[in-house]
Biopython code that builds the backbone (N, CA, C, O; Angstrom):
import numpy as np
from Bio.PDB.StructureBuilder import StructureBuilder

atoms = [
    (1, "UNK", "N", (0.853, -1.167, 0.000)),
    (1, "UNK", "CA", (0.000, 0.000, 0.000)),
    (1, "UNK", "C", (0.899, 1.229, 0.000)),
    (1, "UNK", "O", (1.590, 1.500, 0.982)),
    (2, "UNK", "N", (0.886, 2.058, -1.234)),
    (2, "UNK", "CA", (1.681, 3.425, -0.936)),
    (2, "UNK", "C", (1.245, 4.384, 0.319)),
    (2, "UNK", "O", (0.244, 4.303, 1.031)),
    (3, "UNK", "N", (2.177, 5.188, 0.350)),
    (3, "UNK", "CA", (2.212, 6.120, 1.707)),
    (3, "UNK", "C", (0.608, 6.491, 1.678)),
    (3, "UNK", "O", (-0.162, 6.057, 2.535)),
    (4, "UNK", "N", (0.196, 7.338, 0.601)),
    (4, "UNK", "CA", (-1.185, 8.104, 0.571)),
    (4, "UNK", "C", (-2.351, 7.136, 0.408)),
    (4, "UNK", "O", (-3.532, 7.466, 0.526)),
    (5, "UNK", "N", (-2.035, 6.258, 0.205)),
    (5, "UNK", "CA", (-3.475, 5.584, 0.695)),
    (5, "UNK", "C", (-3.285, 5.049, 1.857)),
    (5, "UNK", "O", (-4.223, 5.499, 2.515)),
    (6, "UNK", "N", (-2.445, 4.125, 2.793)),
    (6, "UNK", "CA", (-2.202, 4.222, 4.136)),
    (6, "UNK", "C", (-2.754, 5.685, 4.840)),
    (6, "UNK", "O", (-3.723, 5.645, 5.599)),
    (7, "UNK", "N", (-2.188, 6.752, 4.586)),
    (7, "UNK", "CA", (-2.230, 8.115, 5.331)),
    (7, "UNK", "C", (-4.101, 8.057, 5.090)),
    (7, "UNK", "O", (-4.901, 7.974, 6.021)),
    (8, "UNK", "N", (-4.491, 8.130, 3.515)),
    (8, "UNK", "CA", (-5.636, 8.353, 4.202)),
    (8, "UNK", "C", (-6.751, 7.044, 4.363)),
    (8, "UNK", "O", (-7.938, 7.069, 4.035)),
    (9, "UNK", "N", (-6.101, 6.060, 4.885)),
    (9, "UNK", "CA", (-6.754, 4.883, 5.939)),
    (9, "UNK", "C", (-6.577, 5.209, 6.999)),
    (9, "UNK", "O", (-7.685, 4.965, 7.475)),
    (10, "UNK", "N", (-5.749, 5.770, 8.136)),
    (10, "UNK", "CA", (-5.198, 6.224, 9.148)),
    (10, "UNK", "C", (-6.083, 6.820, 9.290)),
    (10, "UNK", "O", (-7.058, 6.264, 9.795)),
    (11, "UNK", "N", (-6.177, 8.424, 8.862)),
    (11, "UNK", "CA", (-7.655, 9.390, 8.841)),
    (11, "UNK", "C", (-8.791, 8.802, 8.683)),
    (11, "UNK", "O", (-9.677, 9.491, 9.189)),
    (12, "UNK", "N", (-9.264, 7.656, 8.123)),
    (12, "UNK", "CA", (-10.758, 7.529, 7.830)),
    (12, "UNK", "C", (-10.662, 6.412, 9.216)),
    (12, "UNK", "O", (-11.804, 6.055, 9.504)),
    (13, "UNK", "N", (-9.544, 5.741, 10.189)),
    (13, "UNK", "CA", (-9.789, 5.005, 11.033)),
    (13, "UNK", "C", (-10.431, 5.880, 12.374)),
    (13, "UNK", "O", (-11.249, 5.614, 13.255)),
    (14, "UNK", "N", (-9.537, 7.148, 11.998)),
    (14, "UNK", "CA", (-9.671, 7.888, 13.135)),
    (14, "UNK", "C", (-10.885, 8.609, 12.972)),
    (14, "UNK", "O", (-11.555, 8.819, 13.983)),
    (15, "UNK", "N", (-11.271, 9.015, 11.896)),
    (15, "UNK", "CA", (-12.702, 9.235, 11.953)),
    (15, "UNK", "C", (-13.657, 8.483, 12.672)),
    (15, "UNK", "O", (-14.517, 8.940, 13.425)),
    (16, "UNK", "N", (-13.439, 7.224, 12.374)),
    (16, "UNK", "CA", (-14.025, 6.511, 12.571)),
    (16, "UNK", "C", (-14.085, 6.620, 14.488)),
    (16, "UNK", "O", (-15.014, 7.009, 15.195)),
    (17, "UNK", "N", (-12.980, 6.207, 14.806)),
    (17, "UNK", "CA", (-12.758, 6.294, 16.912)),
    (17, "UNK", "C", (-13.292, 7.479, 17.206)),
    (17, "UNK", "O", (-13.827, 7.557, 18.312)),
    (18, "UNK", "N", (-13.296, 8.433, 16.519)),
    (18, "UNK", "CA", (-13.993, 9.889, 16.960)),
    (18, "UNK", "C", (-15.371, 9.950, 17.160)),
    (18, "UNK", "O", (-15.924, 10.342, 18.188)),
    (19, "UNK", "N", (-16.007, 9.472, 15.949)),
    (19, "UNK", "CA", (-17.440, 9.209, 15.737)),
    (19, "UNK", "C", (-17.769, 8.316, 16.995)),
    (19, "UNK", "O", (-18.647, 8.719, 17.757)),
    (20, "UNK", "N", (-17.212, 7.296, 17.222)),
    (20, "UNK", "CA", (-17.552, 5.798, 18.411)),
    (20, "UNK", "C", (-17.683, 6.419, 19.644)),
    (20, "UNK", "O", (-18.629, 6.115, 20.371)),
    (21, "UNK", "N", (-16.500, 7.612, 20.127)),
    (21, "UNK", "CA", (-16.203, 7.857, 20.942)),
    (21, "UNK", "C", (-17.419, 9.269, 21.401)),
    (21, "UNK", "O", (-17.790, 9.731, 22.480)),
    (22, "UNK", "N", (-17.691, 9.538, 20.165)),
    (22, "UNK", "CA", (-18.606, 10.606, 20.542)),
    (22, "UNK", "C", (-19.709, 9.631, 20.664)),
    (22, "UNK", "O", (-19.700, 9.165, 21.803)),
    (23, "UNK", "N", (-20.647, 9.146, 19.942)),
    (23, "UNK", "CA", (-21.718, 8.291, 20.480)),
    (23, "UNK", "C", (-21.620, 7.628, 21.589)),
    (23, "UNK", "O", (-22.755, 7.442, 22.028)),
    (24, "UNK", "N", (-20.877, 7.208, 22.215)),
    (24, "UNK", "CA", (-20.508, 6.628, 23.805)),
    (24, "UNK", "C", (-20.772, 7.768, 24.684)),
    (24, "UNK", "O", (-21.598, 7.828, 25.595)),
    (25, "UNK", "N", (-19.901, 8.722, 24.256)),
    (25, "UNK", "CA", (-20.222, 9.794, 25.184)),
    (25, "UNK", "C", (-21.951, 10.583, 25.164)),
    (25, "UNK", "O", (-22.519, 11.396, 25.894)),
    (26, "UNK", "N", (-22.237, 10.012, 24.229)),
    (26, "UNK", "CA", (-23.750, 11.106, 23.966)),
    (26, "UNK", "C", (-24.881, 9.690, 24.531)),
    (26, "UNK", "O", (-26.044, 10.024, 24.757)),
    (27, "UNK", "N", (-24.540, 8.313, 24.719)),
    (27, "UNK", "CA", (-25.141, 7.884, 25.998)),
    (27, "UNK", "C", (-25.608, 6.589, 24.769)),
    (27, "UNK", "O", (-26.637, 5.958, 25.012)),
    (28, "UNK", "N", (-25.076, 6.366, 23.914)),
    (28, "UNK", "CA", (-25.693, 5.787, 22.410)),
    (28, "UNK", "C", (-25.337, 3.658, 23.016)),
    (28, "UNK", "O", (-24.229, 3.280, 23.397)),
    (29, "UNK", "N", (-26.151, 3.043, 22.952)),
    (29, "UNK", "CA", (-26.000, 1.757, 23.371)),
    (29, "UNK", "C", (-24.725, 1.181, 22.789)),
    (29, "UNK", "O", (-24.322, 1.426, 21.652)),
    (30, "UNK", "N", (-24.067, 0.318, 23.753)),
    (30, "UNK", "CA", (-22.733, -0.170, 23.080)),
    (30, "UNK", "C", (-22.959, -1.038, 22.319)),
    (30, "UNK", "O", (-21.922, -1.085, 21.657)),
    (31, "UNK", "N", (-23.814, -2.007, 21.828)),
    (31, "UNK", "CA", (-24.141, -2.739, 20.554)),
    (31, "UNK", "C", (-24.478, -1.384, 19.133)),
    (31, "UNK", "O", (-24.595, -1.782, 17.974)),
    (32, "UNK", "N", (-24.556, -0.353, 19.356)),
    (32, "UNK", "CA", (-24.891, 0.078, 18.500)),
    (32, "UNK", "C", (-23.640, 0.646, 18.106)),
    (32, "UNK", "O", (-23.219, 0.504, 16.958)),
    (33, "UNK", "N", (-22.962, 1.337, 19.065)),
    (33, "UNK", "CA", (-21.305, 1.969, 18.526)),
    (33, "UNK", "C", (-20.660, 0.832, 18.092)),
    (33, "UNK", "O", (-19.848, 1.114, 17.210)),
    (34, "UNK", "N", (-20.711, -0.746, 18.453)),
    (34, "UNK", "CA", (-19.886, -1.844, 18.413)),
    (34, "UNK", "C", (-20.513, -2.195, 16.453)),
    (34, "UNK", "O", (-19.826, -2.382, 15.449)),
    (35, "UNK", "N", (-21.685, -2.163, 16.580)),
    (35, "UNK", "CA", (-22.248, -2.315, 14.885)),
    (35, "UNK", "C", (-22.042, -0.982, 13.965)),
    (35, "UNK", "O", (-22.155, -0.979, 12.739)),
    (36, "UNK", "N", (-21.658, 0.366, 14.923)),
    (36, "UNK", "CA", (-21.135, 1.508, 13.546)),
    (36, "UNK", "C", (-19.808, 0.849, 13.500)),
    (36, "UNK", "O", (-19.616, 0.413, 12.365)),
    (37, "UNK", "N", (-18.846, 0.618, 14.281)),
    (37, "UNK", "CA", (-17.397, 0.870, 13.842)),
    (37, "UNK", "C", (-17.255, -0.265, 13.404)),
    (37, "UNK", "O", (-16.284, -0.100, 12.666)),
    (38, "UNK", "N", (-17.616, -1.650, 13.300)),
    (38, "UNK", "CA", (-17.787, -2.866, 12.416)),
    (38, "UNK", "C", (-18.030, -2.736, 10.888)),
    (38, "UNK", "O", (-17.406, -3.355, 10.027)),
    (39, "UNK", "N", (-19.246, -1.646, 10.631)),
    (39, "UNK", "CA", (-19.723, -1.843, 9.257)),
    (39, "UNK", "C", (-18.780, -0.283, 8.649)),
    (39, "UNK", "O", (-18.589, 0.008, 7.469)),
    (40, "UNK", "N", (-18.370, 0.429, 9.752)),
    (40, "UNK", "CA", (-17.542, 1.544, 9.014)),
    (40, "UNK", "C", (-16.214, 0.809, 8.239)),
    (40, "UNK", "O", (-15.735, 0.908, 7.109)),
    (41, "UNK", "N", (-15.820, -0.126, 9.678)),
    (41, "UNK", "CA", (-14.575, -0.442, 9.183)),
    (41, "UNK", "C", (-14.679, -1.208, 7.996)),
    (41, "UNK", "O", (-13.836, -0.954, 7.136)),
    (42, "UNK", "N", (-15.846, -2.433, 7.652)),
    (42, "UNK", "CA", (-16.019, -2.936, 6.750)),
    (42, "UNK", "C", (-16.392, -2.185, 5.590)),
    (42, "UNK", "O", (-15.950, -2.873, 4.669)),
    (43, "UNK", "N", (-16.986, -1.106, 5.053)),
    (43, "UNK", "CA", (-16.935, 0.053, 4.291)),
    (43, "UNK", "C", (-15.498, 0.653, 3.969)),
    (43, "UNK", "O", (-15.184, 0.914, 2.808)),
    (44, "UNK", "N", (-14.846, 0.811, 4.781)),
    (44, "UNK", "CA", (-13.345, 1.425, 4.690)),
    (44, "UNK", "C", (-12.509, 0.309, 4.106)),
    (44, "UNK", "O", (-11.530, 0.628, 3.431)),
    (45, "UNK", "N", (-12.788, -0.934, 4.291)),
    (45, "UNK", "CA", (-12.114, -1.868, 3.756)),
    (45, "UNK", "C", (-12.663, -2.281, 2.300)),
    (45, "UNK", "O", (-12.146, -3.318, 1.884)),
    (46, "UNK", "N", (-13.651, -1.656, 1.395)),
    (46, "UNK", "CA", (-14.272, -1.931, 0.278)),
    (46, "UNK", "C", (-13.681, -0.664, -0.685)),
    (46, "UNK", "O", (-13.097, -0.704, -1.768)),
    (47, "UNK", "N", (-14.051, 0.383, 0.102)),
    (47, "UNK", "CA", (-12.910, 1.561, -0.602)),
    (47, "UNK", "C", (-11.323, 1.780, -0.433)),
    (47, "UNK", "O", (-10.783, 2.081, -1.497)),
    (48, "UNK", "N", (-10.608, 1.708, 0.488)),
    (48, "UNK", "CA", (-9.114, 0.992, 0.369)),
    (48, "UNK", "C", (-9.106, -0.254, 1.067)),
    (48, "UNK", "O", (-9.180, -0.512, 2.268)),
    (49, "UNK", "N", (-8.997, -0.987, 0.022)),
    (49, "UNK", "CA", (-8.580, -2.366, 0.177)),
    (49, "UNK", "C", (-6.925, -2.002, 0.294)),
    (49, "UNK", "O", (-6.202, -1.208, -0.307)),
    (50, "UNK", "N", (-6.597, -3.431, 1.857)),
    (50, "UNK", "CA", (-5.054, -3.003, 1.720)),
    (50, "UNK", "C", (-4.919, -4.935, 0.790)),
    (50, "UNK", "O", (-5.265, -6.074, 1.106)),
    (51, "UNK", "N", (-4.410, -4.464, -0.082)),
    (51, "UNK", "CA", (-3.987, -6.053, -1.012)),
    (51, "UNK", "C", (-2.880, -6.529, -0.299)),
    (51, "UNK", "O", (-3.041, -7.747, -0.221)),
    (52, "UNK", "N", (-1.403, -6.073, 0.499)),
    (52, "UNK", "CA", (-0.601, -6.681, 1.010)),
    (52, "UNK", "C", (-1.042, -7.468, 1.953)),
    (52, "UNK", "O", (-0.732, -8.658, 1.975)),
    (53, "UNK", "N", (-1.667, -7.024, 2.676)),
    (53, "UNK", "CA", (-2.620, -7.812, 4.153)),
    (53, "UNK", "C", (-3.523, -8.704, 3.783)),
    (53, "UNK", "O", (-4.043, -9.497, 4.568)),
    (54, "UNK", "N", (-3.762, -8.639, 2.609)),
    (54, "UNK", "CA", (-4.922, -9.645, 2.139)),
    (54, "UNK", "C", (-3.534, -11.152, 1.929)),
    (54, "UNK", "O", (-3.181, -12.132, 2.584)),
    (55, "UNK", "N", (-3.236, -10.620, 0.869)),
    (55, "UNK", "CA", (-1.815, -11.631, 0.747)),
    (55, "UNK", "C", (-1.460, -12.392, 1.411)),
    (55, "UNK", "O", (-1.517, -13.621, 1.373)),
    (56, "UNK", "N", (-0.876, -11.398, 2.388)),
    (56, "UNK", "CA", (-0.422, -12.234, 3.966)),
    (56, "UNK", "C", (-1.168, -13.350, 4.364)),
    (56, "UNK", "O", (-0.814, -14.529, 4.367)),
    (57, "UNK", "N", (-2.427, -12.773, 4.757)),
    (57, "UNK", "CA", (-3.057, -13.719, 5.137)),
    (57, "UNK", "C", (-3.709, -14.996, 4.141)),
    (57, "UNK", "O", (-4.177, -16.082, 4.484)),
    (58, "UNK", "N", (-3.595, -14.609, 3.264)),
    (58, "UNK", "CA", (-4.094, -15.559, 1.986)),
    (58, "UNK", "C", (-3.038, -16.374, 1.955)),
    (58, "UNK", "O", (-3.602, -17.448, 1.748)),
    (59, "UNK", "N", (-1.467, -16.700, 2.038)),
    (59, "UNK", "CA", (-0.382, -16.730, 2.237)),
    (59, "UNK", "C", (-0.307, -18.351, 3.455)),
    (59, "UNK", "O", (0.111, -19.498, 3.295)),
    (60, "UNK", "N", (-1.074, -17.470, 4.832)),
    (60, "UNK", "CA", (-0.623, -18.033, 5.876)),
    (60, "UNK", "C", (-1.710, -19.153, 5.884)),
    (60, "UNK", "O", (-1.484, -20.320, 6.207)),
    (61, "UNK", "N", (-2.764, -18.718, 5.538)),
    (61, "UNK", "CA", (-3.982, -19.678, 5.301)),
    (61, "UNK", "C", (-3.601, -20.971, 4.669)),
    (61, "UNK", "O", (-3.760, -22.120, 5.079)),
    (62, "UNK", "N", (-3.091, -20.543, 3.639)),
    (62, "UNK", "CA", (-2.794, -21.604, 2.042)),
    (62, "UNK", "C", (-1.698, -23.156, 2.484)),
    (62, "UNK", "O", (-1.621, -24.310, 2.062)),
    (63, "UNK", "N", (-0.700, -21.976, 4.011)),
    (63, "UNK", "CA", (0.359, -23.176, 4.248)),
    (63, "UNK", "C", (-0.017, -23.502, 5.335)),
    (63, "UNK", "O", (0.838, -24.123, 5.966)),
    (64, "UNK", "N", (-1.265, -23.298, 6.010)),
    (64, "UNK", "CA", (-1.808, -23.890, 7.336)),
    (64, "UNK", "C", (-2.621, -25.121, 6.560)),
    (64, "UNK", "O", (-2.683, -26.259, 7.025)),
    (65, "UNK", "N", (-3.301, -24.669, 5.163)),
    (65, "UNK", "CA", (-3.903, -26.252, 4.779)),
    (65, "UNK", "C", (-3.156, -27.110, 4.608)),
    (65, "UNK", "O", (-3.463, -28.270, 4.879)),
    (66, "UNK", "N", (-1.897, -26.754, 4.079)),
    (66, "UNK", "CA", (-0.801, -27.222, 3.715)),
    (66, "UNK", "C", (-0.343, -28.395, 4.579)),
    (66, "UNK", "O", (-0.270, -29.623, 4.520)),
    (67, "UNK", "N", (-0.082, -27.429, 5.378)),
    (67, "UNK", "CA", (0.255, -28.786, 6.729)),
    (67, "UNK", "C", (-0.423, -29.344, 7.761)),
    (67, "UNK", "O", (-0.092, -29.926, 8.794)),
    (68, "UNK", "N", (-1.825, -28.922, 7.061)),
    (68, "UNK", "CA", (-2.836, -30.217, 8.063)),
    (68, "UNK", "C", (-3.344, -31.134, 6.639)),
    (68, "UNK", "O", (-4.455, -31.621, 6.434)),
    (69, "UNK", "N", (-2.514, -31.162, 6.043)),
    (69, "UNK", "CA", (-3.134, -32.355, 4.466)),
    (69, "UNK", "C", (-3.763, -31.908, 3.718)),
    (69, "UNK", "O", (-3.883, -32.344, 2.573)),
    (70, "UNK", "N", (-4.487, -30.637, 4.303)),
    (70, "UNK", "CA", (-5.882, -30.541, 3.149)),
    (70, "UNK", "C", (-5.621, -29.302, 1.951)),
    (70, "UNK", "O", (-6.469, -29.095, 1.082)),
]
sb = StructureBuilder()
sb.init_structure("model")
sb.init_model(0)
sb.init_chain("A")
sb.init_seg("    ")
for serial, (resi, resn, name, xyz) in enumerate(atoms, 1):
    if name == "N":
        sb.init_residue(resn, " ", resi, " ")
    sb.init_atom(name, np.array(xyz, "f"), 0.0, 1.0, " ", f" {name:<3s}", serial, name[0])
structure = sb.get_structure()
């Protein structure tokens, strides 16, 4: 992932803790801040996708079947 799309994943995370943190504070049920910052983050992950992290884990997956046989 180049610098500027990292930088602005960083900003849209922190948007994100700001928003959570203000609904907590404004008295908002914790299943409900726990289901914004879930579907934000899952939104943030549809518009920058990080592909290295996908890798990785696509990676670690592939040699965990690996060495249970399957």
């Amino acid at each position: 992932m180049d610098a500027g799309t990292r930088q602005k994943r960083v900003e849209a995370l922190e948007a994100i803790k700001n928003k959570a943190m203000e609904m907590a504070v404004k008295g908002s049920d914790s299943l409900d801040v726990r289901d914004f910052v879930k579907d934000a983050k899952m939104n943030l992950a549809y518009e920058l996708p990080d592909y290295e992290s996908f890798e990785k884990a696509k990676s670690a997956t592939l040699a965990y079947k690996r060495s249970k046989g399957g």
